[in-house]
N, C-alpha and C positions, 0 to 999 in steps of 0.2 A: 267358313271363310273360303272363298273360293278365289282361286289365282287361274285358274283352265282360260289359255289364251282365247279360246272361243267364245267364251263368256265373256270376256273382258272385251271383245269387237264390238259384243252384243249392247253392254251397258255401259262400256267407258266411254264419257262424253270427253269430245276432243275439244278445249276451247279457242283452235282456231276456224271453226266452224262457225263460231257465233255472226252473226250480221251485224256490221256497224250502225247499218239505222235502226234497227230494234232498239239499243240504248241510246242513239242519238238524240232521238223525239223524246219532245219536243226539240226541236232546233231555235237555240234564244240566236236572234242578229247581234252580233258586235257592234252595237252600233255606240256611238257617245254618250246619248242618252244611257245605255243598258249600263256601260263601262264605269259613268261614274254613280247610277243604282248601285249594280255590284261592288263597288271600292267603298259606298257607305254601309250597306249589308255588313259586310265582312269586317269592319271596324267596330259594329257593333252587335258582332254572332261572341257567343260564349266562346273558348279557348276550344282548341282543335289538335289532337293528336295524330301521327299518320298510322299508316299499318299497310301492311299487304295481305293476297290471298294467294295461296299456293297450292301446290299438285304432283304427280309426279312429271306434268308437261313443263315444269319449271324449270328440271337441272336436265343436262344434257348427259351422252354419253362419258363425255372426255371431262366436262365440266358439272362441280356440284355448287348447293345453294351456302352461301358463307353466310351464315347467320349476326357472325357479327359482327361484318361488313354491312349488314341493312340495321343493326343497333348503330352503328357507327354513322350510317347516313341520315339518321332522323326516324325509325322508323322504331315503332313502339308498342307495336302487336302484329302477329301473323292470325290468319283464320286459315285453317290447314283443311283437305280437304280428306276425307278416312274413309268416307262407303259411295255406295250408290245402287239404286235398284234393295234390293232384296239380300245381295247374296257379296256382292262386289268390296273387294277393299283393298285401299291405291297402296299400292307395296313401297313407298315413300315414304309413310304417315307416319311408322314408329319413329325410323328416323329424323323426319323431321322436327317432330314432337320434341327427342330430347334432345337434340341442337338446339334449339330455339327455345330451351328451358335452359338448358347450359349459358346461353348469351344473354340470359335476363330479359326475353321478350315473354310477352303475355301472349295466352294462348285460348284460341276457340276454333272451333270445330266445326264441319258443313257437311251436309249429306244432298248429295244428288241427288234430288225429288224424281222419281218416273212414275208417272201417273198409273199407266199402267197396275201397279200395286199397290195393295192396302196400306194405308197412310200409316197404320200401328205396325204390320213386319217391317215397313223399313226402319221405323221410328228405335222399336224395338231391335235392331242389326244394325242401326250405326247406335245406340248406347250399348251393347256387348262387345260390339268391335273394341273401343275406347277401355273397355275396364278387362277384356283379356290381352290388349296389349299393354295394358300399365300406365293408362293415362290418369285416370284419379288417382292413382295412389303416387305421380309423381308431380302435378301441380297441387294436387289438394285445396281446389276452390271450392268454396262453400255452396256457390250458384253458379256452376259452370253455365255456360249457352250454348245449346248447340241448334245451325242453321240448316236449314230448308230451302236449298236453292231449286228455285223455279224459274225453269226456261224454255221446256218443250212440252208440244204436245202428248207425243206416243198414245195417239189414237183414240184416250180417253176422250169423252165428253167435258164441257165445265162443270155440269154438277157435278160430275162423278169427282173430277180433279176438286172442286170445290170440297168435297164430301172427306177425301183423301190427307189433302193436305191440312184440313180440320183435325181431321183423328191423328195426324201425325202427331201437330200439337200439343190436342189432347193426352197422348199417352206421356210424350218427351216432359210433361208438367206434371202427369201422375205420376210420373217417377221418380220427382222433386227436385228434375231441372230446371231453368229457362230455356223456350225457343222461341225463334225464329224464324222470319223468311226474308230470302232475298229474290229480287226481280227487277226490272228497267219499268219504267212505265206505263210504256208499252205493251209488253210482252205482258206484264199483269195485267194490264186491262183486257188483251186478248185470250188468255189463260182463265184466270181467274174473275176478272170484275168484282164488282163494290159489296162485298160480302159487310156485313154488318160487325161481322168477329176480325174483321184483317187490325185495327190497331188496339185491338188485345195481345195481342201479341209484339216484339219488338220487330221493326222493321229495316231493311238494309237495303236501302235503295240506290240501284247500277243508272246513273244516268251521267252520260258523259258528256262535259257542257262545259265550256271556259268558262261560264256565268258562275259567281260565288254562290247561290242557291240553285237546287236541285229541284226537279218538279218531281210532287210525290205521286207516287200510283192511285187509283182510284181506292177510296178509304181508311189510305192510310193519312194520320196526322205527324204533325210537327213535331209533337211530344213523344209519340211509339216510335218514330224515324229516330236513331241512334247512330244508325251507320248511312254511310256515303258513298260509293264506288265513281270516281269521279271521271277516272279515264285508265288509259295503260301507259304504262313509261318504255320505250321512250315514244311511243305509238302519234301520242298528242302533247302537242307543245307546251301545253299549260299545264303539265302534269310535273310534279316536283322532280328532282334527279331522285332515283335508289340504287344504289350500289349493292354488290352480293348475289346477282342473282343474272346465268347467264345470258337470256334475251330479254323477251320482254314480260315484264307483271303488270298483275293489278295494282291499282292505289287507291286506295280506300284512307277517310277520315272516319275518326269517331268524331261525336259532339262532347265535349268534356275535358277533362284534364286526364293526367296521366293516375293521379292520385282518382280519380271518378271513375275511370273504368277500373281500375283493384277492388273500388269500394263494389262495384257494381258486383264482378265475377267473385267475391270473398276471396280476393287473392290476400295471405299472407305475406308478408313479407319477409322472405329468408334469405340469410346473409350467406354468401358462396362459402363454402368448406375451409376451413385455413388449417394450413397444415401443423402437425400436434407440435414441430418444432417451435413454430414461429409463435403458437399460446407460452409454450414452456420460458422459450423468453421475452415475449411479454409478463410473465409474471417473474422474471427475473430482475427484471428492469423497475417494475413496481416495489418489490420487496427493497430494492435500492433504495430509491425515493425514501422510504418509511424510513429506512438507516439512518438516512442523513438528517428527513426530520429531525429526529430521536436525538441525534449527536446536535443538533442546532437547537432544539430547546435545554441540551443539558447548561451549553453554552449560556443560553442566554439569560438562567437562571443565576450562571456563577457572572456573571457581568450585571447584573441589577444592584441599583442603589440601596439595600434592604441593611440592617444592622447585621453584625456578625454570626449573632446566635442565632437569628433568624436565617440566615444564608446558610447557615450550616446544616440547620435542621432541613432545610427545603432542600439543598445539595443530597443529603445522605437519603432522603427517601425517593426522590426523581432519580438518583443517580443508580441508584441500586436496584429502579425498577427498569427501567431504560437499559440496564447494562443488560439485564438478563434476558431482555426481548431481543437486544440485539444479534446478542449470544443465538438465540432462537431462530433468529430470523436466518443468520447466516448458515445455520447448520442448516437448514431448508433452501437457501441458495447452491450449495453445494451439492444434495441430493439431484437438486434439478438439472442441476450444470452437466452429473453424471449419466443421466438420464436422457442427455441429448446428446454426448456424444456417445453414447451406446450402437 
């Protein structure tokens, strides 16, 4: 893993570098007709979750990312950003990783595509990044995803990059992940082109458009298209508010619900930590309940319309089993009661 600032000039891509019209294109007109196209689209698109993508260009010096201040705003997955190149890895990542596990956000992962290098060492260097910093062992998703963002040349050819980003693929699935790629439409077409294998894979397309649909890259479909990068906040107007995060982010949809991406990533679902106090009296409180049952059917036994020998017999066996539970139950309330104020 390498942190040498010199390295990090070499392969840290800055994302205010990007060009707006690289995502822009297509450009849909606003026009009336588009507006109310789009307003029926979007009434009748599956359910939409939002999410961001991060980096360490995200938090500032003075200012860090409040994770869950962007839970709090709507925002329901981060895709974090961990390698890039070969060797590179954003000194952000651990941290952001367990913030944003801490706040209940769902989590994936993106590697900096550079052409430049063999599609399997990077493939291979952002999954070692991830498992020696403690990322599967602290989501523990069954089918994590991790992405393939493509957006520059560096000097390869499109075969080669074609060739490249294949084998990345390729390995990140022999290794019994999911991957990915992300790209604007443009910059895929100019990159890569209509490879026959692009919606084999799940797709995350950057195209930023007030319009409610997205145009896809050259071969990818509807169905591989999962993700959305719609614009930046607060960059473009049509872009929802996100709170938590100092200037400006991405905004990305998934297509699905909230419960559809968990299914997808094999996200468990685990309940935050509660502290041993607050179990102890909850089962204090439960133990209670059972008492009173206990004393409320002995009750209601002696208040029945039954004959006398009959009440008698039914009193002397409930009563005397009832008593001894209860007997039971309190000496285990009091153990407990001891037990927390220790």
């Amino acid at each position: 893993m390498d942190f040498n600032p010199a390295s990090r000039k070499e392969q840290d891509f800055n994302p205010a570098s990007r060009k707006e019209q690289d995502f822009r294109l297509p450009i849909v007109e606003p026009t009336l007709r588009n507006r109310i196209s789009a307003r029926l689209v979007m009434l009748t698109t599956p359910s939409m979750i939002r999410g961001v993508d991060l980096s360490h260009w995200n938090e500032g010096e003075l200012e860090e990312v409040d994770f869950f201040a962007l839970k709090a705003s709507g925002i329901e997955f981060v895709i974090l950003k961990a390698t890039e190149g070969i060797s590179w890895v954003d000194n952000k990542f651990e941290k952001f990783f367990k913030k944003a596990h801490e706040a209940g956000l769902l989590i994936m992962t993106y590697h900096f595509f550079r052409s430049q290098y063999g599609g399997a060492a990077q493939a291979k260097h952002h999954r070692d990044t991830l498992s020696n910093l403690g990322f599967f062992d602290l989501v523990q998703y069954k089918s994590p995803v991790m992405w393939a963002d493509v957006e520059t040349a560096d000097g390869a050819s499109v075969s080669q990059r074609q060739n490249r980003l294949l084998a990345f693929h390729q390995t990140v699935t022999g290794m019994g992940y999911q991957s990915g790629h992300y790209s604007s439409p443009y910059l895929w077409n100019q990159l890569i082109g209509n490879v026959s294998w692009a919606s084999d894979y799940t797709g995350w397309g950057a195209h930023w458009t007030s319009a409610s649909v997205p145009t896809l890259p050259a071969g990818w479909t509807r169905a591989s298209m999962r993700m959305w990068q719609n614009g930046i906040y607060p960059t473009h107007s049509w872009v929802e508010p996100v709170n938590g995060t100092p200037g400006a982010v991405d905004h990305n949809y998934f297509y699905g619900t909230l419960q559809d991406m968990k299914d997808w990533l094999g996200a468990e679902v685990v309940p935050p930590p509660v502290d041993c106090c607050d179990e102890l009296r909850a089962e204090i409180a439960r133990l209670e309940e059972e008492i009173n049952y206990l004393k409320l059917e002995v009750y209601n036994v002696q208040q029945h319309n039954i004959s006398q020998d009959e009440k008698i017999s039914n009193n002397s066996i409930l009563v005397l089993n009832n008593d001894a539970r209860i007997s039971e139950i309190e000496t285990w309330i009091q153990t407990l009661q001891d037990a927390i104020c220790k």
